[in-house]
PyMOL Python script that loads the backbone (N, CA, C, O; Angstrom):
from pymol import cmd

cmd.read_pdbstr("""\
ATOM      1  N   UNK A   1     -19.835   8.833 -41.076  1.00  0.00           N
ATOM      2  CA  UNK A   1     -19.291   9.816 -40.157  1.00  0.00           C
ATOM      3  C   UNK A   1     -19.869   9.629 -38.748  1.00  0.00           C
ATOM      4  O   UNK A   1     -19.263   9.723 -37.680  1.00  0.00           O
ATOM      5  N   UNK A   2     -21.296   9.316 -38.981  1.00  0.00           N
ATOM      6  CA  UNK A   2     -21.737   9.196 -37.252  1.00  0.00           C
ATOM      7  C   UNK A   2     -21.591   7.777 -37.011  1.00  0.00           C
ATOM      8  O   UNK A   2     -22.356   7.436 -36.108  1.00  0.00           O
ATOM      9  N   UNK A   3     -20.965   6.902 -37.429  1.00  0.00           N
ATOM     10  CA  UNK A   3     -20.293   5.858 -36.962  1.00  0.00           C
ATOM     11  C   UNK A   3     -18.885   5.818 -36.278  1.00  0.00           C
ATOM     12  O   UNK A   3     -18.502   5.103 -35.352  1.00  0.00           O
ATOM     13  N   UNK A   4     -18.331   6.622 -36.868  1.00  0.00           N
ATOM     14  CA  UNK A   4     -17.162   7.310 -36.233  1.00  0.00           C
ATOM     15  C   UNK A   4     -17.176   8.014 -34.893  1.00  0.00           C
ATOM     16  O   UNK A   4     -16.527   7.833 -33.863  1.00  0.00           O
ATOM     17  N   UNK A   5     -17.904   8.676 -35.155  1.00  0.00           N
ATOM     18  CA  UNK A   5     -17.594   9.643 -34.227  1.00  0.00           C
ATOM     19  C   UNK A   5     -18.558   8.836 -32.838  1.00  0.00           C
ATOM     20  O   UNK A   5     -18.264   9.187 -31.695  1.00  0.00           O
ATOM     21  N   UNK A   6     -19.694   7.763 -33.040  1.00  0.00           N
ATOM     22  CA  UNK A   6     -20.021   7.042 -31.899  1.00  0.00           C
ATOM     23  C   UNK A   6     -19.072   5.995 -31.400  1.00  0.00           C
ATOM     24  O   UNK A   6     -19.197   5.386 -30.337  1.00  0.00           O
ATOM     25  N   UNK A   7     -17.759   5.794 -32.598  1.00  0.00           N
ATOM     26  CA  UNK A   7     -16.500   4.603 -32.278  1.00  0.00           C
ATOM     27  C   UNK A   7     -15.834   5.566 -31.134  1.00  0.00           C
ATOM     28  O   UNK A   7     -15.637   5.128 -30.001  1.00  0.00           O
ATOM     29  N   UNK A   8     -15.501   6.898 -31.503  1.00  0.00           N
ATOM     30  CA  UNK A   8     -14.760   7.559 -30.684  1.00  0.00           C
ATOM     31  C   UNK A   8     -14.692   7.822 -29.334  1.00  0.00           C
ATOM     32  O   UNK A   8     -13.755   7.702 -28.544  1.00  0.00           O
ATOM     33  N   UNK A   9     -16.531   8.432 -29.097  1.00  0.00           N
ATOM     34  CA  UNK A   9     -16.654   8.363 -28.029  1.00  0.00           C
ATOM     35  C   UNK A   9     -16.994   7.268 -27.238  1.00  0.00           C
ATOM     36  O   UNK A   9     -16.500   7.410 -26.120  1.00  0.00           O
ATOM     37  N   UNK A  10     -17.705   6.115 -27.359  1.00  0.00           N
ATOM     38  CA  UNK A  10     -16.917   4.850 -26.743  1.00  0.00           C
ATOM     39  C   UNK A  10     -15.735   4.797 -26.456  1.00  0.00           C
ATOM     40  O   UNK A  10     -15.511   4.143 -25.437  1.00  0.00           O
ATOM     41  N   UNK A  11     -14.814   5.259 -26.986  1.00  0.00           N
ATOM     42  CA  UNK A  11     -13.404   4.614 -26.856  1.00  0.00           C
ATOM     43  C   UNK A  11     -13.152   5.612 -26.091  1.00  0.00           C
ATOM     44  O   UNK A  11     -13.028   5.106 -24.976  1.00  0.00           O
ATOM     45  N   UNK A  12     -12.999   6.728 -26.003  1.00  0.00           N
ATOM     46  CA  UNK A  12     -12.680   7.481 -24.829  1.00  0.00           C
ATOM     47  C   UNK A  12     -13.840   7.811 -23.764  1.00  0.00           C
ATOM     48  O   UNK A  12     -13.796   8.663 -22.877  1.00  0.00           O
ATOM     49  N   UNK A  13     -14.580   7.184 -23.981  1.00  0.00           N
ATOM     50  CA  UNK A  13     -15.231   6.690 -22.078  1.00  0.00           C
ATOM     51  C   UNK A  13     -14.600   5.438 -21.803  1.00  0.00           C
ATOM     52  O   UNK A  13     -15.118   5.202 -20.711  1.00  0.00           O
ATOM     53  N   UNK A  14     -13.897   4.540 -22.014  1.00  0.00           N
ATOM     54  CA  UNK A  14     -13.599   3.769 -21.487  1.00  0.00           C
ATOM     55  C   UNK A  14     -12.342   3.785 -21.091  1.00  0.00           C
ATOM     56  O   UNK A  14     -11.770   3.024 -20.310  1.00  0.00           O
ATOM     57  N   UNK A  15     -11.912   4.776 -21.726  1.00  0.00           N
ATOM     58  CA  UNK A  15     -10.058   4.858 -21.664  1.00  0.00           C
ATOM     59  C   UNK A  15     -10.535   6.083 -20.249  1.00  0.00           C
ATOM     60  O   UNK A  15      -9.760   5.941 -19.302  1.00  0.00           O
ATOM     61  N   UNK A  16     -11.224   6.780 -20.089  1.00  0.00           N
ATOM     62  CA  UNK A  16     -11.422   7.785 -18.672  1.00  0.00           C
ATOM     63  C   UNK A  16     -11.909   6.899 -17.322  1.00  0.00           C
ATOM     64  O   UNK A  16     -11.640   7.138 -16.144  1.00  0.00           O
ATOM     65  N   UNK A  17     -12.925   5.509 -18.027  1.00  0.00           N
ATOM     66  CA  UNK A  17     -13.461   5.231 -17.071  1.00  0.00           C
ATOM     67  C   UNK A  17     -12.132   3.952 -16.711  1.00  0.00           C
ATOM     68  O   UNK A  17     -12.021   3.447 -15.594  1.00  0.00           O
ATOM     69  N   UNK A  18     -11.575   3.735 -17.432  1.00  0.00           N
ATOM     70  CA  UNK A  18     -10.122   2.725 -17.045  1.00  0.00           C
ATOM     71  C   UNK A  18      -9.050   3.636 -15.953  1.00  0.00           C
ATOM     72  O   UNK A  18      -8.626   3.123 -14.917  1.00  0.00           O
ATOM     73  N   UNK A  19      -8.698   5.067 -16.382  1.00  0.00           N
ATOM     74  CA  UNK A  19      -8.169   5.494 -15.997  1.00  0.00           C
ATOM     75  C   UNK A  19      -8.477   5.758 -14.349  1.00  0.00           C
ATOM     76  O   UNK A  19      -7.539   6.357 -13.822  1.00  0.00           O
ATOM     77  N   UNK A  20      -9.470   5.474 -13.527  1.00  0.00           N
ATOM     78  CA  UNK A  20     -10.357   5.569 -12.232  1.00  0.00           C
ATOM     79  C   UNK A  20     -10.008   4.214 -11.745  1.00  0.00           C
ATOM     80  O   UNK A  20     -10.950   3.531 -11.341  1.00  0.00           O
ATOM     81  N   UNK A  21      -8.543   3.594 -11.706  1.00  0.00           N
ATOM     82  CA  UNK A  21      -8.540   2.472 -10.674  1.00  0.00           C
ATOM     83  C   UNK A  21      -8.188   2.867  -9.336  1.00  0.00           C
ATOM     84  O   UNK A  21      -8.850   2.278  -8.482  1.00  0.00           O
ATOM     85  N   UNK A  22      -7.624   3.416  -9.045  1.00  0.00           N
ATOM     86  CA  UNK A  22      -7.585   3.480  -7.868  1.00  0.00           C
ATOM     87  C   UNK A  22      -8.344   4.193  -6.623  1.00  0.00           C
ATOM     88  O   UNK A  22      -8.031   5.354  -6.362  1.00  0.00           O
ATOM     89  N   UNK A  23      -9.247   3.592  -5.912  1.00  0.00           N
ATOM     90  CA  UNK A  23     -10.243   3.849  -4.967  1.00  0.00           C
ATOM     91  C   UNK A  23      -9.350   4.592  -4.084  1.00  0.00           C
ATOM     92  O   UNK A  23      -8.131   4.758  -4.114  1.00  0.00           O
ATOM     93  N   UNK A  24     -10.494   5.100  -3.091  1.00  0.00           N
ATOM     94  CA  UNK A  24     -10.240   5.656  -1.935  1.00  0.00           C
ATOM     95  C   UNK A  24      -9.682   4.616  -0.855  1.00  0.00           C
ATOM     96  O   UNK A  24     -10.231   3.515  -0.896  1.00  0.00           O
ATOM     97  N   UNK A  25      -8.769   4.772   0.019  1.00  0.00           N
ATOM     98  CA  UNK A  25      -8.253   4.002   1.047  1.00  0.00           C
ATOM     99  C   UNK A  25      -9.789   3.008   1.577  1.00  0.00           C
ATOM    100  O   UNK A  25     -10.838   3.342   1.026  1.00  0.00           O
ATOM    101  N   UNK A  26      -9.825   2.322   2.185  1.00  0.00           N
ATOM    102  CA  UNK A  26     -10.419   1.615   2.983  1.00  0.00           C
ATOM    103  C   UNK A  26     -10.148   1.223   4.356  1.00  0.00           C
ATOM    104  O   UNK A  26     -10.998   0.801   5.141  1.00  0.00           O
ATOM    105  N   UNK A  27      -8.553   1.435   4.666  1.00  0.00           N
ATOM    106  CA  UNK A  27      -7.965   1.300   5.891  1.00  0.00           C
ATOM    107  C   UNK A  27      -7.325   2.764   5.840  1.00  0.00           C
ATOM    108  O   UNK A  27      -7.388   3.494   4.852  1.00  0.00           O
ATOM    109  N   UNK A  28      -6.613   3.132   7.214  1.00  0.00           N
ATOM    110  CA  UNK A  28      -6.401   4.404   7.585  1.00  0.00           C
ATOM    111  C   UNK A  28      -4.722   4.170   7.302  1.00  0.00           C
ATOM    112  O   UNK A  28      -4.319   3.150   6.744  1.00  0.00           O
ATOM    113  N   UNK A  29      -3.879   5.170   7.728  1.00  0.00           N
ATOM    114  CA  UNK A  29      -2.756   5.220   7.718  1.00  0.00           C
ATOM    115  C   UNK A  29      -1.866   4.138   9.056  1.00  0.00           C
ATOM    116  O   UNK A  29      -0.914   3.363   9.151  1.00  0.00           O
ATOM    117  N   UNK A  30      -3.179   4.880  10.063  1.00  0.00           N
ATOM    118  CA  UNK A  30      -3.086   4.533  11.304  1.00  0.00           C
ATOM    119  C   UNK A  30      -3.203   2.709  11.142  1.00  0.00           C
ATOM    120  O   UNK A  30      -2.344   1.836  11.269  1.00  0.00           O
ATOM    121  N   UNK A  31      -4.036   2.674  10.952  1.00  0.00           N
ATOM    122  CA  UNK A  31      -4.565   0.715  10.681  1.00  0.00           C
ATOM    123  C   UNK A  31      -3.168  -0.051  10.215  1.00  0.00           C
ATOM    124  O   UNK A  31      -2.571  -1.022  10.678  1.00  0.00           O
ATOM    125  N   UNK A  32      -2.834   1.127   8.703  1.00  0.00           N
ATOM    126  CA  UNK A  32      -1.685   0.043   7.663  1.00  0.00           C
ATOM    127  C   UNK A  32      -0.548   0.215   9.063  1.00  0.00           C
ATOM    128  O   UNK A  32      -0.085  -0.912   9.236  1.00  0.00           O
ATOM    129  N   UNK A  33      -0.054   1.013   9.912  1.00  0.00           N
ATOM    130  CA  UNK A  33       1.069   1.689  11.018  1.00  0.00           C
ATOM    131  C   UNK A  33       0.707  -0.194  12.161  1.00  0.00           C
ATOM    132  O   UNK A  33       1.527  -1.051  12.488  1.00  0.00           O
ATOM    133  N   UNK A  34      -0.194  -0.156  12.315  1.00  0.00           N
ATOM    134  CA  UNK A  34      -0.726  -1.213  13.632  1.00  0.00           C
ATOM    135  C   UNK A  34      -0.699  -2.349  12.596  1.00  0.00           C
ATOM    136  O   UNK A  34      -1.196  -3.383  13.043  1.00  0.00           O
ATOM    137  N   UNK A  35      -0.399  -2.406  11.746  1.00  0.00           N
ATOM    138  CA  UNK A  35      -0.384  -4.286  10.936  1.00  0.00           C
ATOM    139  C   UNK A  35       0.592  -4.413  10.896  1.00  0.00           C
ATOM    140  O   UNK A  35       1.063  -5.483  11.282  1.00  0.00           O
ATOM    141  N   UNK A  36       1.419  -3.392  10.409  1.00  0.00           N
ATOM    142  CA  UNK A  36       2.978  -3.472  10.500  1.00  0.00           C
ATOM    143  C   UNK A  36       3.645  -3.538  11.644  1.00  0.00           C
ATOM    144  O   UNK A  36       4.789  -3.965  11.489  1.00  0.00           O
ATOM    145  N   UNK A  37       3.313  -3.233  12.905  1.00  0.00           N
ATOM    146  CA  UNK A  37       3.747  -3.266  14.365  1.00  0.00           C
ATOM    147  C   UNK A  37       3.727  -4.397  14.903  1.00  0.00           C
ATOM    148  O   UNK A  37       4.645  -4.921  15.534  1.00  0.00           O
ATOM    149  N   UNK A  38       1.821  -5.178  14.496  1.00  0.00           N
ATOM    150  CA  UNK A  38       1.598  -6.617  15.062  1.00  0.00           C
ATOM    151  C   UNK A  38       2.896  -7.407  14.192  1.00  0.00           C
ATOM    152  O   UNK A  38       3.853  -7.694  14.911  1.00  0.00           O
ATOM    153  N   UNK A  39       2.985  -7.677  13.144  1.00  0.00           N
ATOM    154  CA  UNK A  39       3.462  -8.286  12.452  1.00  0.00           C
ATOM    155  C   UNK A  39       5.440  -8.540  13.020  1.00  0.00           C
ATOM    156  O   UNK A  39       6.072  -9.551  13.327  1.00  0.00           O
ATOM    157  N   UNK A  40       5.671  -7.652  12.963  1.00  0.00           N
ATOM    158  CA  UNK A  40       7.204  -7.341  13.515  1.00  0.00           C
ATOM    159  C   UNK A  40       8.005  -7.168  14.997  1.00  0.00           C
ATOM    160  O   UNK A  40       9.179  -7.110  15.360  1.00  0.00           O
ATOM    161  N   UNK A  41       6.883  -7.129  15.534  1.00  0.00           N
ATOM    162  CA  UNK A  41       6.648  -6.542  17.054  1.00  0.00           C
ATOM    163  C   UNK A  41       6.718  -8.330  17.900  1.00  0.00           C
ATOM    164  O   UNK A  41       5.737  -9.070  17.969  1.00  0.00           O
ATOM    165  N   UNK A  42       8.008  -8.644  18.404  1.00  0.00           N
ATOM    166  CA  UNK A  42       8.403  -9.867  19.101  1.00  0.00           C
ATOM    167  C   UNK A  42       8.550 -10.199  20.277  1.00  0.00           C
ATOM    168  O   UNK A  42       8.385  -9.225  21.011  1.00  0.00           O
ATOM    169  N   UNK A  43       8.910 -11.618  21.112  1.00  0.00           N
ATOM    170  CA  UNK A  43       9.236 -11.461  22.398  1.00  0.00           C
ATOM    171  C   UNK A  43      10.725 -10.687  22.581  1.00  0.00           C
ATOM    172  O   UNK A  43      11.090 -10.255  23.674  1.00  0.00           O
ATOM    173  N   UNK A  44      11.619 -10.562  21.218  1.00  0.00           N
ATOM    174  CA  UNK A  44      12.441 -10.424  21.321  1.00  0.00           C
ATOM    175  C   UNK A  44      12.558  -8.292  21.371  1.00  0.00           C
ATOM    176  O   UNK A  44      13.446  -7.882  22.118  1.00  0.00           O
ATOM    177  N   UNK A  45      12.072  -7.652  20.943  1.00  0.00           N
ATOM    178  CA  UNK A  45      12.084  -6.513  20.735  1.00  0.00           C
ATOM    179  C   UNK A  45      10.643  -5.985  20.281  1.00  0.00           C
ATOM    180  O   UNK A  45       9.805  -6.874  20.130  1.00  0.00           O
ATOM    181  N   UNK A  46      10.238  -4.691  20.044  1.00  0.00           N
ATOM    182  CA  UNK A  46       9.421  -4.015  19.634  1.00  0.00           C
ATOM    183  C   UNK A  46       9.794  -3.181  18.052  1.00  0.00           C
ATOM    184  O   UNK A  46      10.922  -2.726  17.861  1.00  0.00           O
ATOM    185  N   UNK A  47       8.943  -3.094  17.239  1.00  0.00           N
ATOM    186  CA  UNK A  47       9.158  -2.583  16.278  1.00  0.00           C
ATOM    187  C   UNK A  47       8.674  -1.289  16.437  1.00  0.00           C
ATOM    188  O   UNK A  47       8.100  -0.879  17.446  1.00  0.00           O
ATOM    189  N   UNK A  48       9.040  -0.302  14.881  1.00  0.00           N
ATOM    190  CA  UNK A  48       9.262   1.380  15.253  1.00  0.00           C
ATOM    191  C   UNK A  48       9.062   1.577  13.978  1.00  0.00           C
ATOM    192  O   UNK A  48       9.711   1.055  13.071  1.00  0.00           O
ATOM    193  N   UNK A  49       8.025   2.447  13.848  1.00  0.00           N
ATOM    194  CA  UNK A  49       7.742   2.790  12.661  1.00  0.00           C
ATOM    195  C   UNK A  49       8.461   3.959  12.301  1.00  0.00           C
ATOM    196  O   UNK A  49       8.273   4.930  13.033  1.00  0.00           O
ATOM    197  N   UNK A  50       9.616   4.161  10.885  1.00  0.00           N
ATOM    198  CA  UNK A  50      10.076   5.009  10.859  1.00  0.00           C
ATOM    199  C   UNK A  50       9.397   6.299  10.088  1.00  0.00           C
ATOM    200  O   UNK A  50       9.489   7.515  10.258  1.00  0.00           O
ATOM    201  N   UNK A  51       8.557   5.334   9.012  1.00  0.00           N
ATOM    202  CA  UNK A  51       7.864   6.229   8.219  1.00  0.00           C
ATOM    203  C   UNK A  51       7.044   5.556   7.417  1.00  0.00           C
ATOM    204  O   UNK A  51       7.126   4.328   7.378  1.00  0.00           O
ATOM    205  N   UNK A  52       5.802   6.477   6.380  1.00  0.00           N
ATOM    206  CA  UNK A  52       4.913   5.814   5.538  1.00  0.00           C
ATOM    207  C   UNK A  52       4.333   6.547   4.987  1.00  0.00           C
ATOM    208  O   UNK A  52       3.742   7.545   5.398  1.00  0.00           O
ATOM    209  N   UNK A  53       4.443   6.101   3.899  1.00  0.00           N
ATOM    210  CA  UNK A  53       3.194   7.093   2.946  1.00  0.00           C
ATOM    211  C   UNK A  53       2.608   6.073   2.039  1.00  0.00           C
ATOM    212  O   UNK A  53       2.622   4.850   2.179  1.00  0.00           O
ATOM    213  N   UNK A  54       2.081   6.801   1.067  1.00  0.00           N
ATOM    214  CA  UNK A  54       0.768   6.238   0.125  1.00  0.00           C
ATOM    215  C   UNK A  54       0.932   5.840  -1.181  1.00  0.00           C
ATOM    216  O   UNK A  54       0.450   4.860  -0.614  1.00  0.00           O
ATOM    217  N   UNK A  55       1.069   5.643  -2.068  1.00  0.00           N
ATOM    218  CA  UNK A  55       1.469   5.277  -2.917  1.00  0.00           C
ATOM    219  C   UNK A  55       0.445   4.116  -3.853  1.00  0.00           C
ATOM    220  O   UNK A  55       0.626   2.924  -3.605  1.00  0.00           O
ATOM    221  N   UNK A  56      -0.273   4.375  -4.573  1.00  0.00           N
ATOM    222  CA  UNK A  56      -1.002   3.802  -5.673  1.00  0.00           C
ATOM    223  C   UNK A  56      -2.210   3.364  -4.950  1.00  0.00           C
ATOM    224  O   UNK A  56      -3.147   4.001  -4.469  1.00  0.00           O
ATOM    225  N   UNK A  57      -1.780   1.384  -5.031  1.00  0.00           N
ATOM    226  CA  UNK A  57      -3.303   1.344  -3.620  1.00  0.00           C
ATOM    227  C   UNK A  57      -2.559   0.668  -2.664  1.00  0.00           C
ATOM    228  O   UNK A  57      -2.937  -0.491  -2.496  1.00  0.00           O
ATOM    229  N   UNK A  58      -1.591   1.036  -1.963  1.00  0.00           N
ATOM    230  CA  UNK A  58      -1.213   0.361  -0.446  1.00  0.00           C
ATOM    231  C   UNK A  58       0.195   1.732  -0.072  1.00  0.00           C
ATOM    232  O   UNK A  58       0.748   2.748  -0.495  1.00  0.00           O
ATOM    233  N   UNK A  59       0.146   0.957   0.785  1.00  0.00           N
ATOM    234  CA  UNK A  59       1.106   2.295   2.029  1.00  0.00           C
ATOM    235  C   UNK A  59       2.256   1.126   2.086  1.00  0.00           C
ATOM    236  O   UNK A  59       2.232  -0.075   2.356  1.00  0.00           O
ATOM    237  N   UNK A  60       3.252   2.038   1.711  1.00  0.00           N
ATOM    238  CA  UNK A  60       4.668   2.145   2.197  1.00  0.00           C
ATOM    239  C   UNK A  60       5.190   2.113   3.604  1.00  0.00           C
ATOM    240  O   UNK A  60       5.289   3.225   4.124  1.00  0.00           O
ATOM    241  N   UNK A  61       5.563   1.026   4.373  1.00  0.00           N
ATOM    242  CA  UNK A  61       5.698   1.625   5.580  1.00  0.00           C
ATOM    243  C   UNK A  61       7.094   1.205   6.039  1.00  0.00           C
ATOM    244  O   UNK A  61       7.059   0.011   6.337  1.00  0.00           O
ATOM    245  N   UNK A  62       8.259   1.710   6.204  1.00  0.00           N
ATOM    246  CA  UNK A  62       9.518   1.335   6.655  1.00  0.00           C
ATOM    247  C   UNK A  62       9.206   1.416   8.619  1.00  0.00           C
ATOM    248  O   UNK A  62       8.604   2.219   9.332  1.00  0.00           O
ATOM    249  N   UNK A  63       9.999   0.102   8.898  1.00  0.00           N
ATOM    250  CA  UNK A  63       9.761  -0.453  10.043  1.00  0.00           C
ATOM    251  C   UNK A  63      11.391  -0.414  10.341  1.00  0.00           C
ATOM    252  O   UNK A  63      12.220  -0.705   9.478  1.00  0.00           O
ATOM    253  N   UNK A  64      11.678  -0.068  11.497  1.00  0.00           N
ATOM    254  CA  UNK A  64      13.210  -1.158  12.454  1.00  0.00           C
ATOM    255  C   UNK A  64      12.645  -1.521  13.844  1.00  0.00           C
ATOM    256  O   UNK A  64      11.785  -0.846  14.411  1.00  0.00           O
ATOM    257  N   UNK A  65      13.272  -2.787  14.409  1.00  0.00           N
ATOM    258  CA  UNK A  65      13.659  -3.070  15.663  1.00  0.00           C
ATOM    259  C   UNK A  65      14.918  -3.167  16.145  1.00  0.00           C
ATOM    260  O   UNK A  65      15.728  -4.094  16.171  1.00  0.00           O
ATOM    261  N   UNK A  66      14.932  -2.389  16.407  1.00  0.00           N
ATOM    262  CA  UNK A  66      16.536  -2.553  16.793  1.00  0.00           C
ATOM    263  C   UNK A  66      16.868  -3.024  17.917  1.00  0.00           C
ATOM    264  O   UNK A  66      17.997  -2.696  18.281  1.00  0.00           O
ATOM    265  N   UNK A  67      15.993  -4.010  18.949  1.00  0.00           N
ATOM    266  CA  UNK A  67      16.441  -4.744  19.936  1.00  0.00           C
ATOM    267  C   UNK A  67      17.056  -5.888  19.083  1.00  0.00           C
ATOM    268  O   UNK A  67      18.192  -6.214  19.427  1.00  0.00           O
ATOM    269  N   UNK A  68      16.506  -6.569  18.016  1.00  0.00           N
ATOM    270  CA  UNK A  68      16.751  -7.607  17.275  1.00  0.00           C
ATOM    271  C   UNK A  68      17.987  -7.480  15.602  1.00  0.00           C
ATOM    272  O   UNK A  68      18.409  -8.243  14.734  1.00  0.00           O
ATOM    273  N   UNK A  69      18.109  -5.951  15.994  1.00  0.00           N
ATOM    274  CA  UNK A  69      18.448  -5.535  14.854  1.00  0.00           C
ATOM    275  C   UNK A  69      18.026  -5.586  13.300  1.00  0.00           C
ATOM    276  O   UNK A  69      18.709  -5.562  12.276  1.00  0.00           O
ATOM    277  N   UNK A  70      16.832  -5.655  13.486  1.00  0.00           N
ATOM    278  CA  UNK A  70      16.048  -5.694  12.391  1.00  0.00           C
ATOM    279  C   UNK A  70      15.783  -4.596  11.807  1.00  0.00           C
ATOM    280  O   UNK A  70      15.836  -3.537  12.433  1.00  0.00           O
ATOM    281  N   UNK A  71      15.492  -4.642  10.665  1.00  0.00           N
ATOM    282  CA  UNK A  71      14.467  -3.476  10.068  1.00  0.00           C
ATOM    283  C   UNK A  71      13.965  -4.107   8.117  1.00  0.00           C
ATOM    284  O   UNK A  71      14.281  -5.078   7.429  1.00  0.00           O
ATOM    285  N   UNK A  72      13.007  -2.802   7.907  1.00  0.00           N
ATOM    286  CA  UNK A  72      12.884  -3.337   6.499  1.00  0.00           C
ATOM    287  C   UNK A  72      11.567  -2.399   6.324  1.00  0.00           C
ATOM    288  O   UNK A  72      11.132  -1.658   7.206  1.00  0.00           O
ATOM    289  N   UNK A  73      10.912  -2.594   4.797  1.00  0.00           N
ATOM    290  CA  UNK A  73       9.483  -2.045   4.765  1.00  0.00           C
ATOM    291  C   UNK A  73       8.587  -3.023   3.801  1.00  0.00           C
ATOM    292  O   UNK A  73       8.803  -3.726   2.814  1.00  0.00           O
ATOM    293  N   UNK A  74       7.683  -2.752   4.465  1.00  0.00           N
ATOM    294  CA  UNK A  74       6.180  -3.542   3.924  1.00  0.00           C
ATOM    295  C   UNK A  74       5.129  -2.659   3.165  1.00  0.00           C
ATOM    296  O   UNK A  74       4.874  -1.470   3.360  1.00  0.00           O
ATOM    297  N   UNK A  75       4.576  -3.531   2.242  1.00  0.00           N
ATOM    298  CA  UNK A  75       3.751  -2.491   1.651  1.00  0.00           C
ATOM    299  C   UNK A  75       2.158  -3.508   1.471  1.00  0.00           C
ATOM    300  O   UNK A  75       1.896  -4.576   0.918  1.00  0.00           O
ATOM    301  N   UNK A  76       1.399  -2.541   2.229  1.00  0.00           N
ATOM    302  CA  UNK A  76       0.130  -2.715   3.047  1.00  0.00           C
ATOM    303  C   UNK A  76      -0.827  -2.051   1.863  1.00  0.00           C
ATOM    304  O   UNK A  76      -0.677  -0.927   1.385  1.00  0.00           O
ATOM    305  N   UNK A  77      -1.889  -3.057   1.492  1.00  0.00           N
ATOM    306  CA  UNK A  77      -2.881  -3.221   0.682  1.00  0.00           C
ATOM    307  C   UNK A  77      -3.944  -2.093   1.681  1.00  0.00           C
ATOM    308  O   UNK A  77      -4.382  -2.238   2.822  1.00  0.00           O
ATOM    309  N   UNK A  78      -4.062  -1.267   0.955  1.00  0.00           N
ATOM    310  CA  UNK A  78      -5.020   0.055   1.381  1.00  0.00           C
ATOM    311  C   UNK A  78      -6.397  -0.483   1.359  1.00  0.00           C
ATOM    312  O   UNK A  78      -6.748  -0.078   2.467  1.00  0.00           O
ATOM    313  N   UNK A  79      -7.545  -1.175   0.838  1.00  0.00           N
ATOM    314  CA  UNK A  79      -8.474  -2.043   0.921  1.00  0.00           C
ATOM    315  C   UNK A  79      -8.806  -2.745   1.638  1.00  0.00           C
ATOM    316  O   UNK A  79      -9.929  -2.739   2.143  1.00  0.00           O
ATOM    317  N   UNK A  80      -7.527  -3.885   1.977  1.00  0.00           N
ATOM    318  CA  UNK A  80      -7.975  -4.968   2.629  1.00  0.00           C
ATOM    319  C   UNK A  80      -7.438  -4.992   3.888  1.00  0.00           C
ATOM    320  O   UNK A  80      -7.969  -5.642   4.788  1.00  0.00           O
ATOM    321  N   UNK A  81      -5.949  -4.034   4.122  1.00  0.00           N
ATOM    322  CA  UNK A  81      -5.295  -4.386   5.104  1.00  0.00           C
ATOM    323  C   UNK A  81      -3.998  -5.647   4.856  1.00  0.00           C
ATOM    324  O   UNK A  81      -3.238  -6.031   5.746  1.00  0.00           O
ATOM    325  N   UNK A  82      -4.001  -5.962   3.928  1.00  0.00           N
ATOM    326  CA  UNK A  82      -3.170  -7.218   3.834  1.00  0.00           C
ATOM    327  C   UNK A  82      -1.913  -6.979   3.218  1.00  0.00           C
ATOM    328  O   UNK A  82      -1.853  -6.382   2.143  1.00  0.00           O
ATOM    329  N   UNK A  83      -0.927  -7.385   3.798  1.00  0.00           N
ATOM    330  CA  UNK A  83       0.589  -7.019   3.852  1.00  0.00           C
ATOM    331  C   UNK A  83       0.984  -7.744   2.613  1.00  0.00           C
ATOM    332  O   UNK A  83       0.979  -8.956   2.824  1.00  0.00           O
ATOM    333  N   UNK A  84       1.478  -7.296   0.843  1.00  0.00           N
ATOM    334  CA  UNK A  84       1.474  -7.780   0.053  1.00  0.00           C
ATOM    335  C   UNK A  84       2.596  -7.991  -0.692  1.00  0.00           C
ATOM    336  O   UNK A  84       2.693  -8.600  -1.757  1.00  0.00           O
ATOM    337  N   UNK A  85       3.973  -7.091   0.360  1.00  0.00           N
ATOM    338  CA  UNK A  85       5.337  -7.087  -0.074  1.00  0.00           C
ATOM    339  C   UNK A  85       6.446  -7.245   1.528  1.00  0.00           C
ATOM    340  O   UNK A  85       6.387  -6.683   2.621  1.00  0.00           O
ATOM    341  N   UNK A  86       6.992  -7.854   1.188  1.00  0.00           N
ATOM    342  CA  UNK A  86       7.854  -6.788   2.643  1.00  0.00           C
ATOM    343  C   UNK A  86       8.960  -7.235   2.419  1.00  0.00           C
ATOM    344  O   UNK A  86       9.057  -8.390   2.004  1.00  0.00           O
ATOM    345  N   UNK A  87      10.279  -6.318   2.667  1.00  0.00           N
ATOM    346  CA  UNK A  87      11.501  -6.558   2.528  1.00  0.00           C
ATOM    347  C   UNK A  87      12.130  -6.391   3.937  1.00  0.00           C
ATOM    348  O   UNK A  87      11.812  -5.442   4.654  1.00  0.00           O
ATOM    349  N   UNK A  88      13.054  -7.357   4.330  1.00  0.00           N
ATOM    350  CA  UNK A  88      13.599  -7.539   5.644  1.00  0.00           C
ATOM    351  C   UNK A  88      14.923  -7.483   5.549  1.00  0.00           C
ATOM    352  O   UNK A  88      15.449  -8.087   4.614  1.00  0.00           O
ATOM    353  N   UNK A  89      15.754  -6.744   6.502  1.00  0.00           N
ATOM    354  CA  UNK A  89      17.204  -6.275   6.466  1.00  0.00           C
ATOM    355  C   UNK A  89      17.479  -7.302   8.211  1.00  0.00           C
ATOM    356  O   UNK A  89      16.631  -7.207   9.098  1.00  0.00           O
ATOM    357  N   UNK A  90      18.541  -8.039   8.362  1.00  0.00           N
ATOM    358  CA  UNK A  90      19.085  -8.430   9.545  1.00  0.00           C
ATOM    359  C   UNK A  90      20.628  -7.957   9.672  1.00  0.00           C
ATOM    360  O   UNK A  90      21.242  -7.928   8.606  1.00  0.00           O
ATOM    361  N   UNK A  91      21.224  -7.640  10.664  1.00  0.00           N
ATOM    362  CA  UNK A  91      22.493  -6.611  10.991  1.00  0.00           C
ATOM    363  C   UNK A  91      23.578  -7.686  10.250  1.00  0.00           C
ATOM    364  O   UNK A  91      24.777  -7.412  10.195  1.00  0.00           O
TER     365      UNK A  91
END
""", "prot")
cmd.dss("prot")
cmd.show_as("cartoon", "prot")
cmd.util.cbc("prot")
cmd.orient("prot")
């Protein structure tokens, strides 16, 4: 019985301490907003952040330029800063 019940609780500290992946930001909202700007931001036009939020561990951020007729959204690694998706729309 107290083999058991020391299987158990092992197993649910690890299933609580698994459940704790996702850290606190490391970059700001503001930071993931300015990677997405450098990144999109051309001789040809300026990019515009339409919106962003948070989401697991990186930020959502929908972008347009509409000098170039661009737009699309990227999704920015909350940690490192590093742009790890991005989808691009041209007119």
């Amino acid at each position: 019985m107290k083999q058991i019940v020391l299987a158990f609780s092992s197993l649910l500290i690890l299933v609580v301490s698994g459940c704790n992946y996702f850290s606190e930001p490391k970059i700001s909202e503001k930071e993931a907003q300015s990677i997405v700007l450098k990144a999109h931001t051309s001789h040809i036009g300026n990019a515009e952040i339409k919106s962003i939020s948070h989401q697991g561990n990186e930020y959502m951020v929908k972008w347009e330029n509409e000098e170039n007729c661009e737009n699309g959204t990227d999704y920015v690694n909350d940690q490192n800063g590093e742009i790890t998706k991005g989808e691009t729309a041209i007119c």
